[in-house]
PyMOL commands that place a pseudoatom at each C-alpha (Angstrom):
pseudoatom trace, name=CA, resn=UNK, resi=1, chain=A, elem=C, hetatm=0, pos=[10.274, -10.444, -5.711]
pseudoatom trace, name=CA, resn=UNK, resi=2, chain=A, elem=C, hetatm=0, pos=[6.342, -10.562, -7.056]
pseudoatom trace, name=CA, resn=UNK, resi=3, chain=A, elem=C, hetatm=0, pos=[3.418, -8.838, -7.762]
pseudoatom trace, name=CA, resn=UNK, resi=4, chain=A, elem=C, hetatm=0, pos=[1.300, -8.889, -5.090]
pseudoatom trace, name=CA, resn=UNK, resi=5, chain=A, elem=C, hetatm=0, pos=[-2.810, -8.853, -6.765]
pseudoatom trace, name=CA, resn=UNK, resi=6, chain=A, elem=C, hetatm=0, pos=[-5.752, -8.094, -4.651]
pseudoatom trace, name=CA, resn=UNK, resi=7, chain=A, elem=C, hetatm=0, pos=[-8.656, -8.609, -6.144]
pseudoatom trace, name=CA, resn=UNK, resi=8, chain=A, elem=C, hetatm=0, pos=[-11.553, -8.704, -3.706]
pseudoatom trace, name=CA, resn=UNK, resi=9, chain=A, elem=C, hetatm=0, pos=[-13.454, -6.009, -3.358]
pseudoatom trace, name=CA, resn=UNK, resi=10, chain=A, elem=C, hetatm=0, pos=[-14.150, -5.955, 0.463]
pseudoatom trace, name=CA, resn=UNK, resi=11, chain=A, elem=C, hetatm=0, pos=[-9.709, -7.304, 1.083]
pseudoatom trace, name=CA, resn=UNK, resi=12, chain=A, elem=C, hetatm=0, pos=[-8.500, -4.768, 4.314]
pseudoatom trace, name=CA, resn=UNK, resi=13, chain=A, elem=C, hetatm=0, pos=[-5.076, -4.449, 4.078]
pseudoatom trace, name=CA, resn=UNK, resi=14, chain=A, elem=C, hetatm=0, pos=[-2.784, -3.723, 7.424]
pseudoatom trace, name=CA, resn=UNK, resi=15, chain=A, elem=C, hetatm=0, pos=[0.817, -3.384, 8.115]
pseudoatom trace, name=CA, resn=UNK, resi=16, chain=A, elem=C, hetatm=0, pos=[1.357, -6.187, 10.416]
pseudoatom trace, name=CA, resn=UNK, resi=17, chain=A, elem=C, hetatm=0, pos=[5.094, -5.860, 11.515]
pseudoatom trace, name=CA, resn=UNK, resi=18, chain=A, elem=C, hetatm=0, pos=[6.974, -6.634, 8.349]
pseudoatom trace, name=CA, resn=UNK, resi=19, chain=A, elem=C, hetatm=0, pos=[4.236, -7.712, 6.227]
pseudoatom trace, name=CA, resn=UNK, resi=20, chain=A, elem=C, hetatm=0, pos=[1.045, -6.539, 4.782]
pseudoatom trace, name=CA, resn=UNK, resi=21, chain=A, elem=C, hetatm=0, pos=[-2.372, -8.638, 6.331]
pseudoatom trace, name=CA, resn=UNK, resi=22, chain=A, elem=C, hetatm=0, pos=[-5.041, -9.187, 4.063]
pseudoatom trace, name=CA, resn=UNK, resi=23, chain=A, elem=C, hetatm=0, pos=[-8.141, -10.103, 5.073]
pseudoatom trace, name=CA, resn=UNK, resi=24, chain=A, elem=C, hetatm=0, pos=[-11.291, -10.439, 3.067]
pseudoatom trace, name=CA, resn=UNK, resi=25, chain=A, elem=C, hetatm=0, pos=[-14.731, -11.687, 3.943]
pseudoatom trace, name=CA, resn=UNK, resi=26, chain=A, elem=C, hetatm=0, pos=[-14.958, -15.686, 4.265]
pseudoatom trace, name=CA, resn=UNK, resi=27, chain=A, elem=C, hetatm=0, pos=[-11.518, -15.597, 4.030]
pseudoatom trace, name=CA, resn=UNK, resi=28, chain=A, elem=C, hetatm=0, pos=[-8.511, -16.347, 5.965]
pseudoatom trace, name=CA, resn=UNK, resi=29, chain=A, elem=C, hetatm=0, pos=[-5.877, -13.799, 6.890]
pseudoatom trace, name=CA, resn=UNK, resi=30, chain=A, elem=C, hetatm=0, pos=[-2.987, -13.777, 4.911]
pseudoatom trace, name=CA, resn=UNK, resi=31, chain=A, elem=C, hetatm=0, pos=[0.445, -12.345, 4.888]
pseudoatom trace, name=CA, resn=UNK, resi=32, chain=A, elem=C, hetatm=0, pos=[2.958, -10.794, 2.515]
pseudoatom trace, name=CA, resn=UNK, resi=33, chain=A, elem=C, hetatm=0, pos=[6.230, -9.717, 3.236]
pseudoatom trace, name=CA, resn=UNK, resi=34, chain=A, elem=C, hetatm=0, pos=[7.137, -6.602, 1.897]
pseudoatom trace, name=CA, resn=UNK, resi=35, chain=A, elem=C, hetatm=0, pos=[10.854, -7.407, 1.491]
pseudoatom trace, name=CA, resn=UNK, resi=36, chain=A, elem=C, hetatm=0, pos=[9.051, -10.087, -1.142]
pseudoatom trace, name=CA, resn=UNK, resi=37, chain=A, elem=C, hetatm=0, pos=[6.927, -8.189, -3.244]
pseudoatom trace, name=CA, resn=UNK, resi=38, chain=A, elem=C, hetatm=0, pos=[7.580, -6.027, -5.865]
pseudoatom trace, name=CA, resn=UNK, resi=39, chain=A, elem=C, hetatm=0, pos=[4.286, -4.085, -6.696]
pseudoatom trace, name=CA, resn=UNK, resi=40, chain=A, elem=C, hetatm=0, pos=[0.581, -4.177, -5.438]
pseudoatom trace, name=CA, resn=UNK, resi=41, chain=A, elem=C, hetatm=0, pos=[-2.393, -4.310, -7.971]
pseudoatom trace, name=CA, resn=UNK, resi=42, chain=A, elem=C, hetatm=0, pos=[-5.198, -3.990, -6.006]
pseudoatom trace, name=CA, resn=UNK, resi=43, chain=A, elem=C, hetatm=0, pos=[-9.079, -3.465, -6.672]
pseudoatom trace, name=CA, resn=UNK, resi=44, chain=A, elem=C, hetatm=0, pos=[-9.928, 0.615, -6.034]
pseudoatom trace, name=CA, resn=UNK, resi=45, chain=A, elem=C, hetatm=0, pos=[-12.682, -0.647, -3.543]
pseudoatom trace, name=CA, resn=UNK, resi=46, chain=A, elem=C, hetatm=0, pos=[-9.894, -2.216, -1.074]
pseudoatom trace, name=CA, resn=UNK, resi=47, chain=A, elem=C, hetatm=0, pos=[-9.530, -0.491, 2.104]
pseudoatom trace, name=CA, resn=UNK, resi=48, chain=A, elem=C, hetatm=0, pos=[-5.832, 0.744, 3.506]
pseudoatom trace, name=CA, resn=UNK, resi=49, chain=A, elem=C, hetatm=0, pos=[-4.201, 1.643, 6.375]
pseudoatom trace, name=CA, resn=UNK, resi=50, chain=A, elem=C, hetatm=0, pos=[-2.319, 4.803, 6.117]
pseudoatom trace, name=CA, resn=UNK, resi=51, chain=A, elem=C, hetatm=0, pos=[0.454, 2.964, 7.646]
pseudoatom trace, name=CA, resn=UNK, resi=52, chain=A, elem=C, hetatm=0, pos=[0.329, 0.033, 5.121]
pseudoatom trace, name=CA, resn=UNK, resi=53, chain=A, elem=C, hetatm=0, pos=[0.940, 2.512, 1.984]
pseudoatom trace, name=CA, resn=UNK, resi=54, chain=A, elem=C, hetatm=0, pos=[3.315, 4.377, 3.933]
pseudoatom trace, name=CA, resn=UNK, resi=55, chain=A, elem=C, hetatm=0, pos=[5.381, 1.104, 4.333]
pseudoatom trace, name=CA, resn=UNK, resi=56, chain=A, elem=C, hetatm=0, pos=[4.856, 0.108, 0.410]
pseudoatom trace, name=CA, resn=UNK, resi=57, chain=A, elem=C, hetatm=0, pos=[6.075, 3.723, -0.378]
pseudoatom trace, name=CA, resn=UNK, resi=58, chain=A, elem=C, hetatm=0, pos=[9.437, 3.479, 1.978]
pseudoatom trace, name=CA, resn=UNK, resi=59, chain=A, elem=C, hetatm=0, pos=[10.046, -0.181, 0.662]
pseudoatom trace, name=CA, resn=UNK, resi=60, chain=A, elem=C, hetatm=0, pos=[9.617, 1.502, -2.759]
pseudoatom trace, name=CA, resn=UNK, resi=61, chain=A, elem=C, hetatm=0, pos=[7.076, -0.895, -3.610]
pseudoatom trace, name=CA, resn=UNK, resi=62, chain=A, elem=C, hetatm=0, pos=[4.381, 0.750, -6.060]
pseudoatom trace, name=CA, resn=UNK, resi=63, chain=A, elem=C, hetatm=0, pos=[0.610, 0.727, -5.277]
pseudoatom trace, name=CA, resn=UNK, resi=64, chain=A, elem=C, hetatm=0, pos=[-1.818, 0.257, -8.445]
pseudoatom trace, name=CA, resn=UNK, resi=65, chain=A, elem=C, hetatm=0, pos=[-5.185, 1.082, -7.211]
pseudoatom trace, name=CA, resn=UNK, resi=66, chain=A, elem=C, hetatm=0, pos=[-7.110, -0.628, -10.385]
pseudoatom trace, name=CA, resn=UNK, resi=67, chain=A, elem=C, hetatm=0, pos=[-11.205, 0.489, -11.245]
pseudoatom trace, name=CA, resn=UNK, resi=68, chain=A, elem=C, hetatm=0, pos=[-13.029, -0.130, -14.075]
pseudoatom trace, name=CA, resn=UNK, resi=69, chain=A, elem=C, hetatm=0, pos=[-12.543, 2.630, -15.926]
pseudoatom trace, name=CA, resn=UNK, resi=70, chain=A, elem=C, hetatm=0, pos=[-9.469, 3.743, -14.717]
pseudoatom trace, name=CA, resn=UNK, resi=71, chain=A, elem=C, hetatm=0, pos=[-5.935, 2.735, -13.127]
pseudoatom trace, name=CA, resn=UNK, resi=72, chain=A, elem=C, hetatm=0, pos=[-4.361, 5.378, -10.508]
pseudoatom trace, name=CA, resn=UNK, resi=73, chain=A, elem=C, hetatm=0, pos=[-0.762, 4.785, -9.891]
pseudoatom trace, name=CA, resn=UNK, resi=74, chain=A, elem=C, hetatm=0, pos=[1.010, 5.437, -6.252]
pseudoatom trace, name=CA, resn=UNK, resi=75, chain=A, elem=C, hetatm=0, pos=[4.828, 4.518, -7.245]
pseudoatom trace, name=CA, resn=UNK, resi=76, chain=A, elem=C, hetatm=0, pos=[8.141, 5.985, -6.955]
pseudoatom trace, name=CA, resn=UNK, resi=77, chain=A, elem=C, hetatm=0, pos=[9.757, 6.766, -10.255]
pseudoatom trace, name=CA, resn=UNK, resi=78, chain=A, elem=C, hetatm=0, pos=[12.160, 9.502, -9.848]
pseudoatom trace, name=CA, resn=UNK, resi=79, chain=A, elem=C, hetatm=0, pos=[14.723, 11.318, -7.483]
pseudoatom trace, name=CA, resn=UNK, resi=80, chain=A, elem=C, hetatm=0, pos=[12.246, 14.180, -8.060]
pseudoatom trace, name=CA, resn=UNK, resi=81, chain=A, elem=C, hetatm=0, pos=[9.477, 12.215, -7.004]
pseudoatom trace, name=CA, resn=UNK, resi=82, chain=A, elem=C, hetatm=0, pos=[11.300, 10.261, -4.487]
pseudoatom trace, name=CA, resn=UNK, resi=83, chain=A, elem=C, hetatm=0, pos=[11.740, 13.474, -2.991]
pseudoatom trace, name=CA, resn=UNK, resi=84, chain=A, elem=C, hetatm=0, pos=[7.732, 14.065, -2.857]
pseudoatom trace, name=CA, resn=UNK, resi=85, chain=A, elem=C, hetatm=0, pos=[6.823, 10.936, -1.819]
pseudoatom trace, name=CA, resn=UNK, resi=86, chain=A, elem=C, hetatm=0, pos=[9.481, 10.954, 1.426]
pseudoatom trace, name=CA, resn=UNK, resi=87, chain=A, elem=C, hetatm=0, pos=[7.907, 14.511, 1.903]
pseudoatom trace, name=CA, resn=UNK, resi=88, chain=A, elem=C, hetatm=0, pos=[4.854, 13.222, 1.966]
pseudoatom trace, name=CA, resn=UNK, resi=89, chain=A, elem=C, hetatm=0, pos=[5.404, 10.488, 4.240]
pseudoatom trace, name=CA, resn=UNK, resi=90, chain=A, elem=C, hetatm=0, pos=[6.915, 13.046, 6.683]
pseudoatom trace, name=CA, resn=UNK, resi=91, chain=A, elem=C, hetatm=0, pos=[4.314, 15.305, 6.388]
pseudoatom trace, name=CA, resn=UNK, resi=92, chain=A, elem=C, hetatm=0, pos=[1.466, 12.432, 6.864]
pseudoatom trace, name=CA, resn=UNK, resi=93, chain=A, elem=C, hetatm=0, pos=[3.915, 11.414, 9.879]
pseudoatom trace, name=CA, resn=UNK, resi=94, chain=A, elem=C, hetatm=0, pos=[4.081, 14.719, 11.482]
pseudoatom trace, name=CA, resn=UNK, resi=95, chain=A, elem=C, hetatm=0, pos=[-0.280, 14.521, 11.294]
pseudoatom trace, name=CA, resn=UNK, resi=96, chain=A, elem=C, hetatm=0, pos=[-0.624, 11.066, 12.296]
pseudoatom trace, name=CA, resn=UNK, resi=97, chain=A, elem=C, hetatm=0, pos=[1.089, 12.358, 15.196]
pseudoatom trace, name=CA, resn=UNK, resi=98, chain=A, elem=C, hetatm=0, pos=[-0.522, 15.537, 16.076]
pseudoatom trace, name=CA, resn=UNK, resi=99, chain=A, elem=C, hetatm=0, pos=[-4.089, 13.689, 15.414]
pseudoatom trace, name=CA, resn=UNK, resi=100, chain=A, elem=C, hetatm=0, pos=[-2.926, 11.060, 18.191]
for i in range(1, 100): cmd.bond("trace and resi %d" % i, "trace and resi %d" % (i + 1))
show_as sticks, trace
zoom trace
Protein backbone atom coordinates (compact mmCIF):
# COMPACT_ATOMS: atom_id res chain seq x y z
CA UNK A 1 0.00 0.00 0.00
CA UNK A 2 1.06 3.94 -0.81
CA UNK A 3 0.48 7.31 -0.27
CA UNK A 4 -1.60 8.59 -2.65
CA UNK A 5 -0.39 12.82 -3.22
CA UNK A 6 -2.56 15.23 -5.02
CA UNK A 7 -1.12 18.14 -5.63
CA UNK A 8 -3.00 20.18 -8.21
CA UNK A 9 -4.99 22.62 -7.19
CA UNK A 10 -8.01 22.32 -9.62
CA UNK A 11 -7.57 17.67 -9.26
CA UNK A 12 -11.66 16.47 -8.83
CA UNK A 13 -11.62 13.45 -7.16
CA UNK A 14 -14.64 10.70 -7.69
CA UNK A 15 -15.34 7.30 -6.48
CA UNK A 16 -15.35 5.42 -9.63
CA UNK A 17 -16.35 1.78 -8.60
CA UNK A 18 -13.38 0.62 -6.62
CA UNK A 19 -11.09 3.37 -7.21
CA UNK A 20 -10.76 7.02 -6.75
CA UNK A 21 -10.69 9.19 -10.46
CA UNK A 22 -8.63 12.07 -10.56
CA UNK A 23 -8.89 14.42 -12.99
CA UNK A 24 -7.17 17.74 -13.27
CA UNK A 25 -7.12 20.34 -15.99
CA UNK A 26 -4.85 19.32 -19.15
CA UNK A 27 -4.67 16.23 -17.64
CA UNK A 28 -5.66 12.75 -18.15
CA UNK A 29 -7.94 10.81 -15.84
CA UNK A 30 -6.37 8.64 -13.59
CA UNK A 31 -7.20 5.88 -11.23
CA UNK A 32 -6.29 4.60 -7.79
CA UNK A 33 -7.47 1.70 -6.18
CA UNK A 34 -8.38 2.09 -2.81
CA UNK A 35 -7.50 -1.47 -1.74
CA UNK A 36 -3.79 0.09 -2.84
CA UNK A 37 -3.39 3.12 -1.07
CA UNK A 38 -2.70 3.80 2.25
CA UNK A 39 -3.33 7.61 2.88
CA UNK A 40 -4.31 10.69 0.68
CA UNK A 41 -2.30 14.04 0.91
CA UNK A 42 -4.08 16.23 -1.06
CA UNK A 43 -3.95 20.14 -1.77
CA UNK A 44 -7.02 21.93 0.48
CA UNK A 45 -8.21 23.49 -2.91
CA UNK A 46 -9.10 19.84 -4.41
CA UNK A 47 -12.65 19.20 -4.86
CA UNK A 48 -14.46 15.79 -3.37
CA UNK A 49 -17.22 13.82 -3.75
CA UNK A 50 -18.98 13.05 -0.60
CA UNK A 51 -18.97 9.57 -1.76
CA UNK A 52 -15.17 9.48 -2.47
CA UNK A 53 -14.28 10.41 1.37
CA UNK A 54 -16.93 8.26 2.49
CA UNK A 55 -15.15 5.32 0.69
CA UNK A 56 -11.48 6.50 2.03
CA UNK A 57 -13.12 6.61 5.56
CA UNK A 58 -14.75 2.84 5.30
CA UNK A 59 -11.41 1.55 3.65
CA UNK A 60 -9.82 3.29 6.68
CA UNK A 61 -7.69 5.17 4.47
CA UNK A 62 -6.86 8.75 6.05
CA UNK A 63 -7.52 12.03 4.14
CA UNK A 64 -4.80 14.93 4.71
CA UNK A 65 -6.33 17.98 3.31
CA UNK A 66 -2.82 20.06 3.17
CA UNK A 67 -2.92 24.38 2.92
CA UNK A 68 -0.36 26.60 3.41
CA UNK A 69 -0.64 27.41 6.65
CA UNK A 70 -2.24 24.58 7.93
CA UNK A 71 -2.78 20.63 7.63
CA UNK A 72 -6.46 19.27 8.63
CA UNK A 73 -6.51 15.62 9.21
CA UNK A 74 -9.71 13.26 8.26
CA UNK A 75 -8.31 9.71 9.62
CA UNK A 76 -9.40 7.00 11.78
CA UNK A 77 -7.30 6.55 14.86
CA UNK A 78 -9.30 5.01 17.52
CA UNK A 79 -12.24 2.57 18.44
CA UNK A 80 -13.63 5.83 19.90
CA UNK A 81 -13.26 7.56 16.81
CA UNK A 82 -13.96 4.68 14.64
CA UNK A 83 -17.14 4.82 16.27
CA UNK A 84 -17.67 8.66 15.09
CA UNK A 85 -16.53 8.35 11.89
CA UNK A 86 -19.02 5.08 11.04
CA UNK A 87 -21.65 7.43 12.74
CA UNK A 88 -20.94 9.87 10.61
CA UNK A 89 -20.98 8.01 7.53
CA UNK A 90 -24.46 6.73 8.54
CA UNK A 91 -25.69 9.86 9.35
CA UNK A 92 -24.30 11.55 5.92
CA UNK A 93 -25.97 8.24 4.38
CA UNK A 94 -29.29 8.63 5.90
CA UNK A 95 -29.09 12.65 4.21
CA UNK A 96 -27.70 11.73 1.00
CA UNK A 97 -30.74 9.78 0.91
CA UNK A 98 -33.45 11.97 2.09
CA UNK A 99 -31.83 14.90 -0.22
CA UNK A 100 -32.31 12.37 -3.28
Amino acid sequence: MKPLYIESADARVRLDGPALRVEASLRAAQWFPLNRLSRVITNHRSEWSTDALLACAQQRIAVCFVATETVRFFEQRSARSERLAQGLINRLHGWLVEIE
